[in-house]
C-alpha positions in Angstrom: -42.0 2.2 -25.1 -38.5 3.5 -24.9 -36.6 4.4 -28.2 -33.3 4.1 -26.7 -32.7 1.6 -24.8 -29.7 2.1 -22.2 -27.6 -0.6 -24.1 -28.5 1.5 -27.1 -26.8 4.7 -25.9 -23.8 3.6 -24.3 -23.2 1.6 -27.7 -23.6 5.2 -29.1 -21.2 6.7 -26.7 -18.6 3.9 -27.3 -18.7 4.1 -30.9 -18.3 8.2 -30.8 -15.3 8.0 -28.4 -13.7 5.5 -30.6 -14.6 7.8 -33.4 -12.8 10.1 -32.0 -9.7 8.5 -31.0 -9.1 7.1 -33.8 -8.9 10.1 -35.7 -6.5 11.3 -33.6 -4.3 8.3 -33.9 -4.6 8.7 -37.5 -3.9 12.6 -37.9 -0.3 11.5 -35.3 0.4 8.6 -38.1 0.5 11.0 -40.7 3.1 12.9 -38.7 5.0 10.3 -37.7 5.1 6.6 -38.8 9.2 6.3 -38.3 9.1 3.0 -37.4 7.7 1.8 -40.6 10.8 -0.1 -42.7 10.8 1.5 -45.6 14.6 2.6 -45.9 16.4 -0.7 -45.2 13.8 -2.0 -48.0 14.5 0.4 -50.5 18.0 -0.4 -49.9 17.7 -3.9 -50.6 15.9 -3.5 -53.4 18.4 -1.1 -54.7 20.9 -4.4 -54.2 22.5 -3.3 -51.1 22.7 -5.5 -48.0 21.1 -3.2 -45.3 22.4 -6.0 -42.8 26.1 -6.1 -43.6 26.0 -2.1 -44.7 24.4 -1.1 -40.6 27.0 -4.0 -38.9 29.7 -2.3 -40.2 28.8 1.2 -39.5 27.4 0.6 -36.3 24.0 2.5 -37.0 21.7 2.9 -39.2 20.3 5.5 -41.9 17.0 6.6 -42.1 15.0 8.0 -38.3 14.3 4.4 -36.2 14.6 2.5 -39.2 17.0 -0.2 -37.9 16.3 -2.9 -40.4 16.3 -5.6 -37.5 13.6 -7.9 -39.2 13.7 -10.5 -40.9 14.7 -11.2 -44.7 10.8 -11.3 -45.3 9.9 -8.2 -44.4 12.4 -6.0 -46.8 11.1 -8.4 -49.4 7.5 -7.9 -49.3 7.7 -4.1 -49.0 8.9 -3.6 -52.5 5.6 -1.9 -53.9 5.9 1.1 -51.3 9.6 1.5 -52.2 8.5 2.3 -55.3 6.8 5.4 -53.7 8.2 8.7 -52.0 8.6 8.2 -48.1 5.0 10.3 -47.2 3.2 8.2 -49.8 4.6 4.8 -49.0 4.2 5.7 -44.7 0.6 6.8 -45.8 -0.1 3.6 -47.9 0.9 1.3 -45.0 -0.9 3.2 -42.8 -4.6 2.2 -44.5 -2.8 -1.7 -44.8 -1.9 -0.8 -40.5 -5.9 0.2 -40.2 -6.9 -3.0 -42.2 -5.5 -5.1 -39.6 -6.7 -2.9 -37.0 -10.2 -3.8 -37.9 -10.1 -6.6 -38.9 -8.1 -8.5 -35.7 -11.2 -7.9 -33.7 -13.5 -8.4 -36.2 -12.4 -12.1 -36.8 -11.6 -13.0 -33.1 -15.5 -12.0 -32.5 -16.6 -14.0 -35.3 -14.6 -17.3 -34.5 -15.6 -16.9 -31.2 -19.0 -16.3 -32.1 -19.2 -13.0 -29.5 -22.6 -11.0 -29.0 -22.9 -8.1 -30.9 -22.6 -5.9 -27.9 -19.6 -7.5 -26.8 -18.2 -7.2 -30.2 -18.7 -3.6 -30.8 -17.1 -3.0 -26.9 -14.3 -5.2 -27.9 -13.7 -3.4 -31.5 -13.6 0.0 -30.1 -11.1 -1.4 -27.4 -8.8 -2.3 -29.6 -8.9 0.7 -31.2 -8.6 2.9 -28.9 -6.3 0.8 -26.6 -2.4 2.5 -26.2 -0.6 0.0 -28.0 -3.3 -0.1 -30.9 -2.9 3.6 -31.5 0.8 3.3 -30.8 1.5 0.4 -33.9 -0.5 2.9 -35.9 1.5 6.1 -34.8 4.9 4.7 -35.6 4.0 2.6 -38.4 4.8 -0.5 -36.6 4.7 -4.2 -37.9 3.2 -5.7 -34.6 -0.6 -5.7 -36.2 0.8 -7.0 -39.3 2.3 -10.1 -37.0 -1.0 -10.9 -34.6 -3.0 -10.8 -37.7 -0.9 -13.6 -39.8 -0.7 -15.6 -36.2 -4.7 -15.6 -35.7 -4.4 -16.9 -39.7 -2.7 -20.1 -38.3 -6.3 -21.1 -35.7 -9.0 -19.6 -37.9 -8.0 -22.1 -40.7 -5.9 -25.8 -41.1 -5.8 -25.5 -44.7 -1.9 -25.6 -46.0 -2.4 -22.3 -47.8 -3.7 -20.5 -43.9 -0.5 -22.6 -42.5 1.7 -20.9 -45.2 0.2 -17.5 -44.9 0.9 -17.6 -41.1 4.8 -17.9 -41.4 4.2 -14.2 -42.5 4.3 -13.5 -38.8 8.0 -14.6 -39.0 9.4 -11.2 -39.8 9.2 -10.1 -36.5 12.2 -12.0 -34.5 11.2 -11.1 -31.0 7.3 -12.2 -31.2 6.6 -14.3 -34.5 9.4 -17.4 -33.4 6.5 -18.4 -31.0 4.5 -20.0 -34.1 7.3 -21.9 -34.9 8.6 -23.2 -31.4 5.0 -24.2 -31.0 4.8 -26.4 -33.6 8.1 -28.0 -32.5 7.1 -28.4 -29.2 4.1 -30.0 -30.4 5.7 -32.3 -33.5 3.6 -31.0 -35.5 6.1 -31.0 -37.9 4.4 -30.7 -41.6 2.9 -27.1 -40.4 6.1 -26.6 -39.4 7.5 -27.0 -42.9 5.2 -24.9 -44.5 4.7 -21.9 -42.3 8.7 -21.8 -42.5 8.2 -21.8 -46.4 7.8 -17.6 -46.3 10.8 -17.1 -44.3 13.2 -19.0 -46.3 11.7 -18.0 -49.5 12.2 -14.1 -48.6 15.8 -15.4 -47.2 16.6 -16.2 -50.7 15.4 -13.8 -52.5 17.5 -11.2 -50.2 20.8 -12.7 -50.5 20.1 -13.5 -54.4 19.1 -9.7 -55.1 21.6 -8.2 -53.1 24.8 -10.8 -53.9 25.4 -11.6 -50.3 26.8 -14.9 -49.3 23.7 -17.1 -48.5 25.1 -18.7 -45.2 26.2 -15.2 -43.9 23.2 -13.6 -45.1 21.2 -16.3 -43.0 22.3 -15.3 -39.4 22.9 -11.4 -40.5 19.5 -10.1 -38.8 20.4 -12.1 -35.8 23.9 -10.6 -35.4 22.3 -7.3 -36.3 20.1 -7.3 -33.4 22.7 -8.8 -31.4 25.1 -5.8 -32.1 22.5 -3.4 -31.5 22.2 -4.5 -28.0 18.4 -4.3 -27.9 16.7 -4.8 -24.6 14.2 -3.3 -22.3 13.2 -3.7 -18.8 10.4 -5.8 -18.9 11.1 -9.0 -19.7 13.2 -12.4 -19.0 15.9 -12.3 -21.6 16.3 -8.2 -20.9 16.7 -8.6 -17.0 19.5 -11.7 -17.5 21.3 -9.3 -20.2 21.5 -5.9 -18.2 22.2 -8.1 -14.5 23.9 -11.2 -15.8 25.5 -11.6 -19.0 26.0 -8.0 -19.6 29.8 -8.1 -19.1 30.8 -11.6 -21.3 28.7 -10.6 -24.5 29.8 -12.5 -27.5 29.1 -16.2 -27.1 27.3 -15.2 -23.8 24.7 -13.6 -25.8 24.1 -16.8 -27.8 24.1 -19.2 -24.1 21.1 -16.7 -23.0 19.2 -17.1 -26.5 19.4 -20.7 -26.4 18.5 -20.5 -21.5 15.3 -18.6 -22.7 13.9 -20.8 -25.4 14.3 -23.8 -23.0 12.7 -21.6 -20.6 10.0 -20.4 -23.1 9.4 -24.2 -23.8 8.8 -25.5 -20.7 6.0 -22.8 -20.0 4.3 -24.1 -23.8 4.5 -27.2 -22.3 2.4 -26.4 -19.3 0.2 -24.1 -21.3 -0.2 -26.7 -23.9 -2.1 -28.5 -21.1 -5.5 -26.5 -21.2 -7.7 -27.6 -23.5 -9.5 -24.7 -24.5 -7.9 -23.9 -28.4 -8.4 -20.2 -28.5 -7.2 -19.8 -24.8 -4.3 -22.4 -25.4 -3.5 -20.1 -28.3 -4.2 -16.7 -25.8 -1.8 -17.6 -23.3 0.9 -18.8 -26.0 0.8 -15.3 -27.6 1.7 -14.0 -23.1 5.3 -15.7 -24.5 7.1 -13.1 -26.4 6.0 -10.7 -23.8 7.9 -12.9 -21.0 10.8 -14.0 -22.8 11.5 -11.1 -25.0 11.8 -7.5 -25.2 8.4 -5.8 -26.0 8.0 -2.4 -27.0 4.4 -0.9 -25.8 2.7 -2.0 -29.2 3.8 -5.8 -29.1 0.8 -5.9 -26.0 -1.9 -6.0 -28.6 -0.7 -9.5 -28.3 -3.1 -9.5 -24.8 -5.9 -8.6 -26.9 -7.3 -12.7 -28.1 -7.1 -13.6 -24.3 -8.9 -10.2 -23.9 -11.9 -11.3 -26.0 -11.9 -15.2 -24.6 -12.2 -13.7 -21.1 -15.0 -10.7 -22.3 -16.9 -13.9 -23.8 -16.8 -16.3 -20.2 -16.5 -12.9 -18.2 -18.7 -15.0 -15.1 -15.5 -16.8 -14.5 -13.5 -15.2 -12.0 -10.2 -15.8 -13.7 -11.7 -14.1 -16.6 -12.3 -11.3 -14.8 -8.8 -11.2 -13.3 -7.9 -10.9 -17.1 -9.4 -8.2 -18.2 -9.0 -6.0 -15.2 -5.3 -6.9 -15.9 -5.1 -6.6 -19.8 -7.6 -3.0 -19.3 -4.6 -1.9 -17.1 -1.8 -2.7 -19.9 -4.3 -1.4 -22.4 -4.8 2.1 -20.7 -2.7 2.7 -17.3 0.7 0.8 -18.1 2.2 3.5 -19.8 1.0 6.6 -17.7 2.0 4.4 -14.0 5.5 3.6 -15.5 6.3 7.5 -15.9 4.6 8.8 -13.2 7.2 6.1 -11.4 11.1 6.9 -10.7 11.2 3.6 -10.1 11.4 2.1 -13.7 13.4 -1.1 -13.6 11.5 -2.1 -10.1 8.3 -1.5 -11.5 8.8 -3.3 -15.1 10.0 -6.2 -12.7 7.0 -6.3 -10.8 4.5 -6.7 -14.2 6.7 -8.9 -15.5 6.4 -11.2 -12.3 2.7 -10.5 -12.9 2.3 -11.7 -16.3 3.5 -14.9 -15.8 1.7 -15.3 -12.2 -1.2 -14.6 -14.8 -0.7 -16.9 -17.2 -0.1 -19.4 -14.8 -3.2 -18.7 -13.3 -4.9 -19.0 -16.1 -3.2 -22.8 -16.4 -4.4 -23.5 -12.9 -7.7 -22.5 -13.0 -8.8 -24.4 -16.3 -6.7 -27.3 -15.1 -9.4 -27.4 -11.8 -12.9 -26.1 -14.1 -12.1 -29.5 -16.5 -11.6 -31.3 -13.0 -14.9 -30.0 -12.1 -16.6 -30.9 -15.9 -15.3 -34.2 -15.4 -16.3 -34.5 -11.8 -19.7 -33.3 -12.4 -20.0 -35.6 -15.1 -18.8 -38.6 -13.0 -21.8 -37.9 -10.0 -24.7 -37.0 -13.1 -24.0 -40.6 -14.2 -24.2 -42.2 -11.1 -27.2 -40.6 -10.4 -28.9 -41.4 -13.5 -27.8 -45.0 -12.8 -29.1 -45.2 -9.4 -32.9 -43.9 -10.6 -32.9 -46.8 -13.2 -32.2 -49.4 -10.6 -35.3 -47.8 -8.5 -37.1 -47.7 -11.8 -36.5 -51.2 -12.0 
């Protein structure tokens, strides 16, 4: 009899690598961890409007600490204000970690995954670039897929109001909301918008700002700041379109992509598969919207859906293709003077995958139903010659 079993010492090897990674990742975090919103939070809490204090300066204070989130955001981080900036970027570290484990850990367990998938799908996440890179620079981008996955693990009110967390993150959390809409469902709607507004009010009440002004702040913030990449829809109209009109230009492209965005929730919203309905809704902010290298955990449900059915071919197709985001995105797109072309081209592929992914489920429930249609007749015709 064999001790180890092969299984057995790759799972060794896996968990060893991931051992190691991760304490790298966490050593860099220590060092880094600007992204983390500390500053513009202690400032509200200090009663100054961060908003209205970097739109009229033109910049902001504190390393990459922009302050381009939502109301909710500066409002929930008052306990690390109340520490020194290496405690507090510490502190949300172990809360960055948290989510780190536990994303995977509750994916596997709604899906009901093997516990050798599990453990391989764990120690991808962790080890994964945009994983280590939310961790590095203290990002919020775990903090919003976590509060998302809240919103299918449960239907209770108090899950639904726990998920409009993921609000304070314009450029990815709107997708929960434009999804109920589009579906009119419009009581979750209500309450998952219940976080927002409540942090909205708090800000403009600490800080003595005027609540209408206050509302559309963030949004003229990031407007001002003239944030794009060069990887996604709204970025490519802005930098080859509406570049030279700005102003009320900028609010005519908001309002193109979101009938845009809708239109593909529509189509997606026609698989009936729930947690891959939900995957391929989460590919939306990575279409539409400018993502930084750790909004791409967002691949990571559609990831584990496609580990779980991985003898489907199109499941297949999406994990070679998430695996490539996950690990070779980042070192092709240097190693490339051809930036712009090349963001282009995996743009063009993300949605070619996504629609893929619409087509091919479309024809399998075809087939279910199909097969389904030729078991009953055959069943009919042996009780006729039974008879």
């Amino acid at each position: 009899m064999i001790f180890f079993s092969k299984k057995k010492i790759i799972i060794f090897f896996i968990i060893i690598i991931t051992f190691f990674s991760l304490t790298n990742t966490i050593y860099k975090s220590l060092q880094n961890g600007c992204d983390f919103q500390w500053q513009p939070a202690l400032l509200m809490w200090e009663g100054i409007n961060h908003y209205e204090k970097f739109i009229l300066q033109n910049n902001y204070d504190f390393m990459c600490q922009g302050g381009q989130y939502a109301h909710l955001l500066h409002v929930i981080l008052f306990p690390f204000t109340l520490l020194d900036w290496q405690t507090a970027k510490s502190t949300w570290l172990v809360v960055n970690l948290f989510f780190a484990f536990s994303i995977p850990i509750l994916i596997n367990k709604f899906l009901n995954i093997g516990s050798y998938k599990s453990i391989l799908l764990i120690a991808i996440f962790l080890t994964c670039y945009p994983t280590r890179m939310s961790l590095n620079y203290g990002q919020q981008s775990l903090f919003v897929l976590f509060f998302l996955l809240i919103s299918i693990f449960s239907s209770s009110k108090i899950a639904i109001f726990f998920s409009g967390f993921s609000s304070i993150k314009y450029s990815t959390g709107y997708i929960l909301y434009l999804n109920y809409l589009i579906n009119r469902n419009y009581k979750n709607l209500i309450v998952s918008s219940l976080p927002y507004i409540l942090g909205w009010i708090i800000y403009f009440s600490f800080t003595d700002s005027n609540w209408l002004i206050n509302f559309f702040e963030p949004l003229k913030w990031i407007l001002q700041s003239g944030y794009a990449r060069a990887g996604d829809l709204y970025s490519f109209l802005q930098i080859f379109i509406f570049n030279s009109y700005g102003g009320f230009y900028s609010y005519i492209l908001l309002l193109l992509i979101f009938v845009l965005n809708t239109i593909l929730i529509i189509k997606i919203n026609q698989v009936d598969v729930f947690f891959l309905r939900f995957s391929l809704i989460l590919f939306c902010p990575l279409i539409f919207f400018p993502p930084s290298n750790y909004d791409y955990v967002l691949l990571f449900p559609l990831l584990s859906y496609s580990v779980m059915k991985i003898d489907f071919l199109i499941n297949k197709v999406n994990v070679l293709f998430i695996l490539y985001f996950f690990y070779l995105n980042r070192i092709v797109k240097h190693l490339l003077d051809i930036d712009t072309f090349y963001q282009l081209i995996m743009l063009l592929l993300t949605v070619f995958i996504v629609i893929l992914n619409i087509s091919s489920y479309s024809n399998i429930n075809k087939l279910v139903i199909f097969n389904k249609v030729i078991l009953l007749t055959n069943n009919n015709n042996l009780k006729k010659k039974a008879s």
